[in-house]
N, C-alpha and C positions, 0 to 999 in steps of 0.2 A: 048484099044478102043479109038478113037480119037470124042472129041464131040466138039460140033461149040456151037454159040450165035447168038440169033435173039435179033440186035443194038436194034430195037425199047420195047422190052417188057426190056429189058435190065434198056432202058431209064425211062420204065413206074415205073419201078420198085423202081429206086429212086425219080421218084414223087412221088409215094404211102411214101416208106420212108421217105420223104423231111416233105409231109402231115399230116403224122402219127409223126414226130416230136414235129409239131406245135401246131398238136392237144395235146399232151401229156404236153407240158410250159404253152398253155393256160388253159386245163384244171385243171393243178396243182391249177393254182391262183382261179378257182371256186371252188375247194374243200376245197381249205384255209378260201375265205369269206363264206365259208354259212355252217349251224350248224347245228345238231340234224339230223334230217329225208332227208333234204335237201340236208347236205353235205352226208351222204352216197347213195343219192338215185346220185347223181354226181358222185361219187365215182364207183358203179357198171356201170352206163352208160359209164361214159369215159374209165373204165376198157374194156367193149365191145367194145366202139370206138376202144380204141386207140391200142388194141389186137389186135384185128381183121386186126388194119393199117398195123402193122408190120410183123404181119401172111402174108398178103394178098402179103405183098416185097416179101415176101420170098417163095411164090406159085408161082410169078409172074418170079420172076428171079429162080425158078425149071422150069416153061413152056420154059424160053426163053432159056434154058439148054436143047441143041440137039444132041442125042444120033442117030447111025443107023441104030436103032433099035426104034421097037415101044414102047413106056415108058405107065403105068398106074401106080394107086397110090390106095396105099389101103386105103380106107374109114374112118377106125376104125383109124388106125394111123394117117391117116391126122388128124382128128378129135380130137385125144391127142395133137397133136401139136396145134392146135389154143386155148384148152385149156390153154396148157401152156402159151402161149405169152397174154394169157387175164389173169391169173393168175399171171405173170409175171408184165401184166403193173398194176394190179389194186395195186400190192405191189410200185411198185414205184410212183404210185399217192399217196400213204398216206407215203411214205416217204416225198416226195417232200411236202406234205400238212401239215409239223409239225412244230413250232414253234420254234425249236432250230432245228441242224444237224451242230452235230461236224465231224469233221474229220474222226475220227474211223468210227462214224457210217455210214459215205458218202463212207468209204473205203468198208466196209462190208456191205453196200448197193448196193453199184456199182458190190461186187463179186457175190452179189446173184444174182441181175437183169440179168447182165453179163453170168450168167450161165444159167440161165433162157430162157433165148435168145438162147443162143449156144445150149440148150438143146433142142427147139423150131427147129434148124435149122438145126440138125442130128435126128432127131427124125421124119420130113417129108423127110429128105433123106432116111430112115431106111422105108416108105413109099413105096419105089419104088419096094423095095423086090428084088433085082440082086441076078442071080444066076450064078457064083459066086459072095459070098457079096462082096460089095465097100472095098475097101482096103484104106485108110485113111494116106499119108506123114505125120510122127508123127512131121517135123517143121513146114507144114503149117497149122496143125491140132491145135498144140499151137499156132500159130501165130492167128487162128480164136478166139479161147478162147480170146487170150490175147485183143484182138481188140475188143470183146464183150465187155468183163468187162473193158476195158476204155473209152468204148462208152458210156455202163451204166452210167459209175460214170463221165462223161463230161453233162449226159443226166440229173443227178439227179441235179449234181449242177445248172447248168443253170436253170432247173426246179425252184428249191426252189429260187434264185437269183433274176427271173424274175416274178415269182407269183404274187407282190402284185405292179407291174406297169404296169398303163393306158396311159401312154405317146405316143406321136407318137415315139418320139426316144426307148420306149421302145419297142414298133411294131416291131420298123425298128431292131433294136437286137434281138428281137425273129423268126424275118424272117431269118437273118444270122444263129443265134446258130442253128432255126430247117435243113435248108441248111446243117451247117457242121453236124449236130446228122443224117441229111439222107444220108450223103456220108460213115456216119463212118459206121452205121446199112448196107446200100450193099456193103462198105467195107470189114464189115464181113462176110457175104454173102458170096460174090466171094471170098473173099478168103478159107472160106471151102470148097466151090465148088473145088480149085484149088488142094485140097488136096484128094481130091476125085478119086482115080486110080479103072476106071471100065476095066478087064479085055476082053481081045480079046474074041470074042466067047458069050460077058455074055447075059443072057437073062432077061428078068423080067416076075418073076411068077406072077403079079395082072393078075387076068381077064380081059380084055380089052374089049373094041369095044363097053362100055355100058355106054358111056358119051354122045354121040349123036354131040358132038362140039369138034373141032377140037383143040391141046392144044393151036394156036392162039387164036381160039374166044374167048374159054375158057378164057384165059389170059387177053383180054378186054373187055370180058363180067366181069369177076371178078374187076379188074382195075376201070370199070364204079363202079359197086357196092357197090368196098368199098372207092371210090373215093366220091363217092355220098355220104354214109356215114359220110366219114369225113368231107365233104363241111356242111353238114348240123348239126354235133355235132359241129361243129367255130360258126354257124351260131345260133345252140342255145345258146350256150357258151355265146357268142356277147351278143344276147339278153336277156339273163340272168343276163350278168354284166350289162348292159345298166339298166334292170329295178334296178337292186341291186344297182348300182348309183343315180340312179333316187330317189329308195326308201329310200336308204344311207343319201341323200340330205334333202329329205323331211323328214326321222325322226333328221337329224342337225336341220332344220328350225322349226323342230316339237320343239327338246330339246331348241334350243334355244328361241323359243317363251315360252314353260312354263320356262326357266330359267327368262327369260323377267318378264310374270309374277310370279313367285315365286319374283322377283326382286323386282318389282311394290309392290306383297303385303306384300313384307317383311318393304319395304318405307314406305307404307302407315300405317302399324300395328306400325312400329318406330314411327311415322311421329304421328297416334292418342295416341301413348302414350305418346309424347313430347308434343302432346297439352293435355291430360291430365294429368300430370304432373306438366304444365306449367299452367293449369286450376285450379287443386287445392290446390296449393303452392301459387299463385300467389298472393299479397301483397292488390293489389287492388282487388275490386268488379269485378267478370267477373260471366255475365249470358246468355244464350241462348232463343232467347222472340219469339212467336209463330210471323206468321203475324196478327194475330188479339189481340195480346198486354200478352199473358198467358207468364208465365217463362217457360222455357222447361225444365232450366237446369240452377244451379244457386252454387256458390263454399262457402265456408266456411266467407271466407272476406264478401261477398256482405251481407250474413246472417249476419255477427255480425253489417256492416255499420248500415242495416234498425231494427236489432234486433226482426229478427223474426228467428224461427226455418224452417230449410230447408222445412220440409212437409207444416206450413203454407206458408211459400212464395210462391212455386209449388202451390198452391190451389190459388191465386191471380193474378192478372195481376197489369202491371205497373201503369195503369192509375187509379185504388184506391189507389194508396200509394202516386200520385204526387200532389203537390202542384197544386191547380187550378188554378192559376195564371200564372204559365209557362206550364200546360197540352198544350194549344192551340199550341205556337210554337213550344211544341214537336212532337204534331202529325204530326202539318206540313211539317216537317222535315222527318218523315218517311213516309209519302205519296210522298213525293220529290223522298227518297231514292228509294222505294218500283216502283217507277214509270220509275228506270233508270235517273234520273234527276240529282243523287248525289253518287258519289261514297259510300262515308261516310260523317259524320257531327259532330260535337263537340259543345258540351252549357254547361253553367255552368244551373245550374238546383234546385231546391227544392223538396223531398222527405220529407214523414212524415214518421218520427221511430214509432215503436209498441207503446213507451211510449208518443206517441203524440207531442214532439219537431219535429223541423224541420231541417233536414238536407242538407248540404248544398254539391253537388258534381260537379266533371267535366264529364261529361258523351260524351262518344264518343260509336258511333252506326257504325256499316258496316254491307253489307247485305250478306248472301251465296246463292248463284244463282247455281243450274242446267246448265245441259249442252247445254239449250234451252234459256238460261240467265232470267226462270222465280225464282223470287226472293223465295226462300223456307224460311228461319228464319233468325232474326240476331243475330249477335253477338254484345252485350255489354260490353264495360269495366267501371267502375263506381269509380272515386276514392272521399273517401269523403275530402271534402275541408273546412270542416265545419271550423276547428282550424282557418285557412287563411282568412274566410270571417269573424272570430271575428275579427282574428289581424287585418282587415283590418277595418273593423268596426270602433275598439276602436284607430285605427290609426287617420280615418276620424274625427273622435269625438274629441279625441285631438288636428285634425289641427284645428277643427271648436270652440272646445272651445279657442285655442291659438289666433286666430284670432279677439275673442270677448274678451280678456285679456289683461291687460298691463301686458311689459313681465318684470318690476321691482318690481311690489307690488302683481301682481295676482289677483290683481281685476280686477272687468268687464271695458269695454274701453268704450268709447264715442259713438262707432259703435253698439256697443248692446245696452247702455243704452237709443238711440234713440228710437232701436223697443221696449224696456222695457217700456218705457215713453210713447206711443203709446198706448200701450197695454194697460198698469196699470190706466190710464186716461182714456179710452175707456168703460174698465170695471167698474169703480169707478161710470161714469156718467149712466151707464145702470144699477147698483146696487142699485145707491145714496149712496155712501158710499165717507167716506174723506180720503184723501192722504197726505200728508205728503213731501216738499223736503229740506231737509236740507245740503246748502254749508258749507263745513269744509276749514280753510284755515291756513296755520303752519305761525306762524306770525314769524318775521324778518329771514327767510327763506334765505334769499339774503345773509347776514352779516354771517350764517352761513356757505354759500357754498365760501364765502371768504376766512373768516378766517381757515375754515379745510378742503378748496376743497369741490370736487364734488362727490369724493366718499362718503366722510361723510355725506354730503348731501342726498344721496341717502341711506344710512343707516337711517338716519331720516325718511325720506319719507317711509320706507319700516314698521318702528316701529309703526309710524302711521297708517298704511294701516291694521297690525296686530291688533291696539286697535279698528279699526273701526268694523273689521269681528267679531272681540268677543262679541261687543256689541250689533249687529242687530240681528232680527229674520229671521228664515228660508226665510219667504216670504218677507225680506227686500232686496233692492238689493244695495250692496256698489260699488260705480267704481270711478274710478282715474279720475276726469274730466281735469286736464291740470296742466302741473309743478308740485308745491305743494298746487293742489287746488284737494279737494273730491265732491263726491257728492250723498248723502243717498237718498234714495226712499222706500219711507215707505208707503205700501198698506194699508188700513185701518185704518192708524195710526189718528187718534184726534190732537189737540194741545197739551194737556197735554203729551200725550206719546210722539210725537217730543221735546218738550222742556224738559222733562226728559231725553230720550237718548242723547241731545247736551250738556246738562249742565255733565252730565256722562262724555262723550267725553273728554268737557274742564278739570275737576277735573282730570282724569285721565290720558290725556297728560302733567300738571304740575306735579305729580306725577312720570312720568317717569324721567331717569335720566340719560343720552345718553353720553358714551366712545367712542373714535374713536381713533385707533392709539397710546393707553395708555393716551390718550389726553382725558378729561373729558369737553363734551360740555354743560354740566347743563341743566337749567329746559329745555323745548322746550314746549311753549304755542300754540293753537290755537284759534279759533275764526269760528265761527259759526253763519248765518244767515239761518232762515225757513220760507218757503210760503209754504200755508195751499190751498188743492183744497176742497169747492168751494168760502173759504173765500177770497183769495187774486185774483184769476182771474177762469175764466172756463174752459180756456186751459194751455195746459203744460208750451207754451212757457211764457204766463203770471205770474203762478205762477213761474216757475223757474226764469225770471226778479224781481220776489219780494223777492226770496230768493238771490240773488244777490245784491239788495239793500240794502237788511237789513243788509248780511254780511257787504258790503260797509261800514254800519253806526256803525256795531261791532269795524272795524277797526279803526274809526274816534274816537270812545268814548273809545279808550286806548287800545283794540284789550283783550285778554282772555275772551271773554265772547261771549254769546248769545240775538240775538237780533232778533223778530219775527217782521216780516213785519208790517209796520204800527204803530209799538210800541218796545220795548226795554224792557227788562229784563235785570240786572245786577246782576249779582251774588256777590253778599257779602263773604269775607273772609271765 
């Protein structure tokens, strides 16, 4: 029996197949990304797509297969056929849906699907019921098998290949591969058709005449149908992936923002332990002070600087423990900062320790400001400087005692014994009390820095300067007045006690007995004249002209002796 082809359902036939390709690559990669309930509920849907696509070639290219006969199709058996090609694809979307797919199992995936199909596609021939049955050419009956199952296994691979790309170039290759997977599927097709030998004479037992549509319509009413279908499982597909990218994107930005902050408070948890770390190790005084002056927050160092215990300090504020003298520049200093006016600030400073001394530090203040820049607490570092403001002290003290000192005998200079002389004359006249100045002078002085130099000289002068300091009292004041001339200042001293301590002097400079250089300079005498306040004048400079006179007339009357203004004493052997 000789049977024709209508071109157009022919053609439909491999749009449906082309369609039902496409559908099957795409829907692989939806079953791939989505999980649990999701991916099987994708799984049965595209299994109905994409069956039903492949069913639908293969009704479509049996309509457009024209016999001379009137053709019908049993019900039941169609109906096992679209089973199968749904059972058929829903197996190779979870093949194509699997995360490995070796060779073997692509080879033995292809024979099933393969078979699956071909079983699909003699099973709606086996629909038509011929009597006599179809007689089937056993090479192009294998040639159909064989074309299934390399269709299959062209179909799986490109499936799983193309699953997990969104590219346009990947589009553009899924449009090609489903193209060739829909020539190979009505490849197979027509080719079992070809193998298909319906005999002269044969009839078909279906019941007929209870379709109502003609097998054209029929065949583009179906076409529409499962055209429609497959347009609208792309379409959900599409927008499935879209939101799945969308969602995909926003849980990245999601993870990446808690990575961000896990990041942020992973910093900042390192960040407050390096500052407390670096808080209570830290060498110097560091404390945290409310804005109204309270500690908030104060480390071990600042404790032992003030020598309180951490709980009392927390219970105080800075401004009872600060010296009053420098409170005022400090506040204003933090009214500056507190106002925006000052970043930070630095002063040296006074603090009272627990035990009531006064400590001495370098305090540097900065503020922590909000993200409004209003100032919440500061931060203090406090180091104590106390040691540095001695050293500096007893440095001062020594320039200022050096300064009132000759620097060859260590007594007072000219320079101080002014204001001494001031002073002691000042007091004396508002007391009524008497004073005392007695000039010392190393008699032939001259003769000695000749004959043994200058050094020796000054050895002299030094020995001298030591019997003077031995013999005054505390309130007495000895200084170097010029060369080898002295000059004693005796507060309250009488006559008697001046002419006591000079006659001392004299006896005890003959006594001395001066070596210089293994060189023995023998006796070394002086001479001594004293003005008495308010005997010899009322002012300093008066009486110290009378002690200068008198010494004068020491000198003139043979020099080792003593001689009180106005009169003369000699001292006898």
């Amino acid at each position: 029996m000789i049977a024709t082809y209508d071109n157009t359902l022919v053609l439909l036939s491999i749009v449906v197949a082309t369609m039902a390709s496409y559908t099957a690559l795409d829907l692989a990669g939806r079953v791939t990304h989505s999980s649990g309930r999701t991916a099987t509920l994708w799984l049965l849907g595209g299994s109905a797509a994409m069956g039903a696509g492949i069913w639908s070639m293969h009704f479509i290219g049996m309509l457009a297969f024209e016999l001379p006969i009137p053709v019908f199709y049993d019900g039941w058996i169609t109906a096992a056929s679209l089973l199968i090609a749904v059972v058929t694809s829903g197996y190779a979307l979870s093949v194509a849906s699997r995360r490995v797919l070796g060779a073997l199992s692509l080879l033995g995936a292809g024979i099933i699907m393969g078979g699956g199909i071909a079983a699909m596609h003699y099973a709606g021939m086996a629909a038509m019921r011929m009597s006599p049955p179809i007689e089937y050419d056993p090479g192009w009956f294998a040639a159909s098998i064989g074309i299934a199952i390399a269709a299959a296994t062209a179909a799986l691979w490109l499936a799983f290949t193309l699953r997990s790309t969104t590219s346009h170039l990947a589009v553009a290759g899924k449009l090609v591969s489903a193209l060739v997977m829909g020539c190979a599927i009505a490849g197979m097709h027509y080719t079992g058709m070809a193998a298909a030998n319906f005999a002269e004479g044969s009839t078909c037992l279906v019941a007929g005449g209870g379709l109502g549509l003609s097998p054209e319509g029929l065949a583009a009413a179906l076409g529409s149908v499962i055209l429609s279908l497959l347009i609208a499982t792309l379409v959900a597909s599409s927008l499935d992936r879209r939101l799945a990218t969308r969602t995909a994107r926003m849980l990245g930005e999601v993870e990446q923002a808690n990575a961000a902050l896990l990041a942020a408070q992973e910093s900042l948890r390192e960040s407050e332990e390096r500052f407390r770390s670096a808080f209570e190790s830290a060498t110097i005084g560091m404390g945290l002070v409310s804005l109204d002056g309270h500690w908030l927050r104060v480390n071990g160092s600042l404790c032992r600087i003030f020598g309180y215990p951490e709980s009392e300090l927390l219970s105080a504020d800075y401004q009872s423990i600060s010296h009053p003298e420098d409170l005022q520049a400090d506040t204003e200093q933090v009214r500056r900062l507190a106002n925006g006016e000052l970043q930070s600030y630095q002063m040296e400073k006074r603090y009272f320790h627990k035990d009531g001394h006064v400590v001495w530090v370098n305090l540097s203040v900065s503020a922590v400001r909000d993200a409004r820049d209003v100032p919440r607490h500061f931060v203090v570092q406090i180091e104590d400087i106390s040691a540095r403001k001695q050293a500096e002290e007893a440095l001062q003290n020594m320039l200022r005692e050096q300064a009132l000192r000759d620097p060859l005998t260590a007594l007072f200079n000219r320079r101080h014994l002014e204001d001494a002389v001031e002073r002691e004359f000042a007091r004396a006249r508002r007391n009524g009390e008497p004073l005392a100045i007695i000039m010392v002078d190393i008699d032939h002085f001259k003769s000695i820095n000749d004959r043994f130099g200058h050094a020796c000289g000054d050895a002299v002068i030094r020995r001298v300067a030591q019997l003077l300091v031995g013999g005054v009292r505390r309130s007495d004041i000895a200084c170097r007045y010029g060369g080898e001339e002295f000059l004693l200042l005796l507060p309250g001293a009488p006559a008697s006690r001046a002419l006591e301590l000079a006659e001392v002097i004299c006896r005890s400079a003959r006594d001395l007995h001066h070596d210089c250089d293994g060189r023995s300079i023998g006796a070394v005498t002086v001479s001594c004249g004293i003005g008495l306040f308010p005997d010899h004048g009322a002012t300093a400079e008066v009486v110290m002209k009378a002690a200068d006179r008198a010494l004068y007339r020491a000198k003139e009357q043979g020099r080792d002796r003593v001689v009180l203004a106005e009169s003369a004493i000699r001292r006898q052997g």
